[in-house]
N, C-alpha and C positions, 0 to 999 in steps of 0.2 A: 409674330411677324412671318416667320416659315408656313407657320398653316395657313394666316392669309392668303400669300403667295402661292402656296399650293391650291386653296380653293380657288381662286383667281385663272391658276390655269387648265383643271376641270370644267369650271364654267365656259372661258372660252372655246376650249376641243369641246363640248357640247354642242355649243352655240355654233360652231364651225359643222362639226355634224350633220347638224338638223338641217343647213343653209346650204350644203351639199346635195342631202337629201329630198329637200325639196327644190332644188333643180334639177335633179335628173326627173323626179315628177313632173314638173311642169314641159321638158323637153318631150317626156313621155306621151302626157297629153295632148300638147300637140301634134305628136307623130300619130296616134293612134286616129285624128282624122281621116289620113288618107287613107285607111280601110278601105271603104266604100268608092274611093275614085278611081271612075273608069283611066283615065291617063293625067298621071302627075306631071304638068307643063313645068316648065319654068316660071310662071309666075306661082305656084306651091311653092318648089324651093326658096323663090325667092323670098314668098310672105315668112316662111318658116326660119328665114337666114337672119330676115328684120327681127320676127321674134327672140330670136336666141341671142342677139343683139342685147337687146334689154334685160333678159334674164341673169345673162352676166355680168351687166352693170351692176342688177341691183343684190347679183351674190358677191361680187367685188368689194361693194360700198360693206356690209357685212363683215369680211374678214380681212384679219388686219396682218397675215403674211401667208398668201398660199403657199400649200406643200409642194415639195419638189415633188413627188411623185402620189398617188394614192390608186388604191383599187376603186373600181366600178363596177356593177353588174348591170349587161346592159341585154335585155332580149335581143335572139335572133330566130327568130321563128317561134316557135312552143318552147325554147328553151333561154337559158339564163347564162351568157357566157360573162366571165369575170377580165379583165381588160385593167392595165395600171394604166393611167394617165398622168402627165405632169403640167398641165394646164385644162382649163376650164373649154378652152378654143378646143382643145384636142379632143374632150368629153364629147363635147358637141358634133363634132363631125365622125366619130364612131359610131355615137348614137342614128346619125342621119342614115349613115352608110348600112349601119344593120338593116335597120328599117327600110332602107329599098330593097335590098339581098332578102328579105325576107317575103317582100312583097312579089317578086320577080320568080323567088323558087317555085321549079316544079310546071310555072304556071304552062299554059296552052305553047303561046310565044315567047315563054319568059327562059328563063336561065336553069339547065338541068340540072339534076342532080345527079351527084357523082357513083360510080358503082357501087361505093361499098358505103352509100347513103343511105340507099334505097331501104325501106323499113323503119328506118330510125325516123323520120319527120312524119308525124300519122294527121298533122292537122293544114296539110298540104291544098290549097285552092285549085288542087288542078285543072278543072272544067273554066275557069276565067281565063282572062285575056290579062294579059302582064300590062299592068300601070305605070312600069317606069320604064322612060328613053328609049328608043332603041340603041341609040351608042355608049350608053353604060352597059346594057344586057348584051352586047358582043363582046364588049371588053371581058366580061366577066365569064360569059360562056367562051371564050378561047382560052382564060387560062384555065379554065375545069378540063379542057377539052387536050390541054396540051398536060397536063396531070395526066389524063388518061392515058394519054402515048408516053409518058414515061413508063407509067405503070405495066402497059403492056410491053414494053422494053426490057422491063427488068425482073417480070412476074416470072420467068423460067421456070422456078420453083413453088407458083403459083401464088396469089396475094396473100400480104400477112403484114402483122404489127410493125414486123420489124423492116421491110421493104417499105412501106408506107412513109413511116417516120424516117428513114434515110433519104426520101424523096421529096417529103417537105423540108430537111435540113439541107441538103447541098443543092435540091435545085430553088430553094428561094430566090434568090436573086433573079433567075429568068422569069418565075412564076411575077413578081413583083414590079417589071417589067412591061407585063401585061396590064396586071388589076394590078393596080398604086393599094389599093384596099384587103390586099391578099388573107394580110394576117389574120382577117377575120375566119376566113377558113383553118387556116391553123390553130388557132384558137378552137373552134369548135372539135375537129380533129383531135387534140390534147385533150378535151373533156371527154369525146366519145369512146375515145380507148382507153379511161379509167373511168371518171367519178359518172358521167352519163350512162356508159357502157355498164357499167353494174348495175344500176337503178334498171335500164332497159333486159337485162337479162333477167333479172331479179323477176320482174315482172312476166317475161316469157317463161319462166322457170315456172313461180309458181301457177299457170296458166294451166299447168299439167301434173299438178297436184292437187292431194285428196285438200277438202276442207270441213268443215263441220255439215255444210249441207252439201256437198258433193263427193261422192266414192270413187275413187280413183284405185285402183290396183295397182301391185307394185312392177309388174312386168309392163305395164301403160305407162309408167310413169318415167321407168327405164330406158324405155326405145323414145318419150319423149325427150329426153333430156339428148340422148343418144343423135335425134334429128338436129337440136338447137346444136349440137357440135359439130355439124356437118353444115350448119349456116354460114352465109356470109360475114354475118357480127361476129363470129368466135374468130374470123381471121384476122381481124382491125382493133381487136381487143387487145392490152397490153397478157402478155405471159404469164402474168402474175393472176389473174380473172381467170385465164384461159384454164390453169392448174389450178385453181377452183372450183370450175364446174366439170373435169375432170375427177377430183374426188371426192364429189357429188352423186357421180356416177359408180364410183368405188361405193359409198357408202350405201344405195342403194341394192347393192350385191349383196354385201354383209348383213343386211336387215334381214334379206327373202334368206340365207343361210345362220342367220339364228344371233348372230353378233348383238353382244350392247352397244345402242348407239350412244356417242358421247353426246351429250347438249350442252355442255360449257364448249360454247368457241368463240371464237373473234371474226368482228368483221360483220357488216351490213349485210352480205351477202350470203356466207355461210349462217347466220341466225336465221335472217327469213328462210332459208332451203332448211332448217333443223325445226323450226316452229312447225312449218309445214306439213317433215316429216311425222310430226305426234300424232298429224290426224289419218294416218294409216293404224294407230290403236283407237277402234272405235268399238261400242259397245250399244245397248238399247235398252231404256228403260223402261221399266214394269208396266210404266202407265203410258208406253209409247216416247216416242222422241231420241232424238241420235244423241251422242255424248263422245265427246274424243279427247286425247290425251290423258291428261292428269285425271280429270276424273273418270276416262271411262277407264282407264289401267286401275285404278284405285277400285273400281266396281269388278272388276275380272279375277283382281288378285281376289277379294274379300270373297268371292265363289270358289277362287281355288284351293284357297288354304283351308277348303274346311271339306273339301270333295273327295273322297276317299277312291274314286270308280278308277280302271288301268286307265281311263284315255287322260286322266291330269296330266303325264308325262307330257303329251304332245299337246295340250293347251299349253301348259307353262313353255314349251317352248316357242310356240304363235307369240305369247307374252317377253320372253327372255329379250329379247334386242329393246322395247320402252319398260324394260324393270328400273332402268333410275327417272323414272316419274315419279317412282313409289316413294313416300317417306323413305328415312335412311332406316329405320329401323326395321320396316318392314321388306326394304333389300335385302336385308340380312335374313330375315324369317322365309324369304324367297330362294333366297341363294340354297338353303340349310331344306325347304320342299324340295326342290331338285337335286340335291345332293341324295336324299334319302328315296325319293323318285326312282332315280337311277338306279340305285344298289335296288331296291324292291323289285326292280324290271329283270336286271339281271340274274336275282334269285328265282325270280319266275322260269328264266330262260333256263339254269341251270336244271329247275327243278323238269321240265322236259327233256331237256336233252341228256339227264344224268353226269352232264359233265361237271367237276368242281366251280366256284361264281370264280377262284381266283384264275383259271385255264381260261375264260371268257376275255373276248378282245374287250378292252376298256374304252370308254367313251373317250374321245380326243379332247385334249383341250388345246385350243390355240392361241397366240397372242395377235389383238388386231388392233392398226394401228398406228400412229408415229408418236414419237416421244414428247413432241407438242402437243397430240391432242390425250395421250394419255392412252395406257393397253386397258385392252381389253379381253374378259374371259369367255367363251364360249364352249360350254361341258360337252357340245350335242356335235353329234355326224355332220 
């Protein structure tokens, strides 16, 4: 009897699910007509108001006790913002609401976009003429407009995460005021400065990284990252992103000075900027063709551990920062070439200068690093 009842109520949140699902498709579809229309009249909303009419009759008839609240993902431009709703009515009119805001941004006569916008929507119409009202596209360009004049009220210290977010929490009410529809900016705002804001940086990031078929130097790549944090994005970005691509920037230091990079990390953001960095070890095979990472480290070491000539030293140490590419075992047989490297160099050094190898300055070793990502050794100057 209990596992009836338990199947019983899988089936229905299924069946609840899918009747969900295919209403916000179907609201979808019909939003996605007005694309192409030169000016959304009021008889559009209106056809569109009769339709949504009946969609949730017949998602009603369906389920047999809506949830007090549930999430949505509803477009707003090129992107996907998430929205709780506690009714079907209220789906509906956020969905409509995106959909003009979307269609308005940016455009000739439509509704601008805010400073620290600019960049983030790249599938923007702007050579068209704005399709929706004129008296919603005022509405909504005064409260953008009056954001602004707060922002420059308060920017003293010039714009940032943390000014931004303090100005859409205390001055809501006024903004709200204006655009009844505000939160939809907020909404996007919150996604921009974490879960957006990464993917978008992510992207900028590697824009200025090497890859399998592009070479990128690591002083190029340095002073790129270096510009992305003089951008406007890195001020709207939450703290936490921001010291991210911060020591990004550190680690690209440590490479060009000889450091092992870590590759166990966390986080979307630091993986793609560490996947990236492998294709700064790159190598060329016999028969032609570039090769990065794991295997061209794997092709560099199996040259050096068998190269007897003085300049190993300083290939192995081109190699020292992607030695944990290598097998673990052949980290080890790496670590123990350079160890022995070393001492042969400075026997060398000794044997010219006459001085004893143990009176010779010794190679430094440092620790690099935080305790979360784990130290790290670097034998070399």
């Amino acid at each position: 009897h209990g596992g009836s009842q338990l199947g019983k109520a899988i089936f229905g949140a299924t069946k609840h699910s899918l009747t969900f699902e295919r209403f916000g498709q179907e609201l979808d579809e019909l939003l996605e007509t007005w694309d192409e229309v030169k000016m959304l009249s009021e008889s559009y909303l209106a056809s569109f108001a009769t339709a949504a009419k009946d969609f949730m009759l017949k998602a009603t008839a369906e389920i047999d006790v809506l949830p007090k609240r549930r999430d949505v993902a509803i477009k707003y431009g090129e992107f996907s913002l998430t929205f709780q709703v506690h009714s079907l009515e209220e789906e509906v009119e956020l969905r409509r609401v995106c959909k003009l805001k979307s269609l308005a941004l940016g455009t000739l006569d439509g509704m601008p976009q805010m400073s620290w916008e600019v960049g983030i929507h790249k599938k923007i119409a702007a050579a068209r003429s704005c399709p929706v009202e004129k008296h919603l596209v005022n509405e909504w360009s005064a409260a953008r407009s009056t954001l602004e004049a707060f922002i420059v009220d308060g920017a003293g210290g010039g714009l940032c995460y943390e000014l931004l977010s303090r100005i859409y929490t205390t001055r809501h009410d006024n903004l709200v005021e204006i655009d009844a529809n505000w939160h939809v900016n907020r909404c996007f705002f919150d996604m921009v400065s974490h879960d957006l804001g990464e993917n978008v940086i992510l992207e900028q990031i590697l824009a200025g990284m090497p890859t399998q078929q592009r070479t990128v130097g690591l002083a190029e790549a340095t002073e790129h990252i270096r510009k992305l944090q003089a951008s406007p994005l890195m001020c709207i970005i939450s703290r936490q992103l921001q010291t991210r691509v911060s020591s990004m920037h550190e680690v690209l230091t440590s490479i060009s000075r000889g450091f092992e990079l870590n590759f166990t990390v966390e986080g979307k953001l630091l993986r793609g900027f560490v996947n990236a960095c492998k294709c700064f070890c790159r190598s060329t095979k016999q028969k032609g063709g570039t090769i990065v990472g794991e295997e061209a480290a794997a092709a560099i070491w199996e040259k050096l551990k068998h190269d007897k000539s003085e300049d190993t030293l300083e290939e192995l140490k081109r190699l020292a920062p992607f030695s944990g590419l290598l097998k673990k075992d052949e980290q080890i047989k790496f670590k123990d070439l350079v160890k022995a490297q070393t001492i042969k160099k400075l026997g060398s050094m000794a044997t010219i200068t006459n001085t004893p190898v143990t009176q010779l300055q010794k190679p430094k070793i440092e620790k690099h690093g935080s305790k979360s990502s784990g130290s790290r050794l670097s034998i070399f100057d």
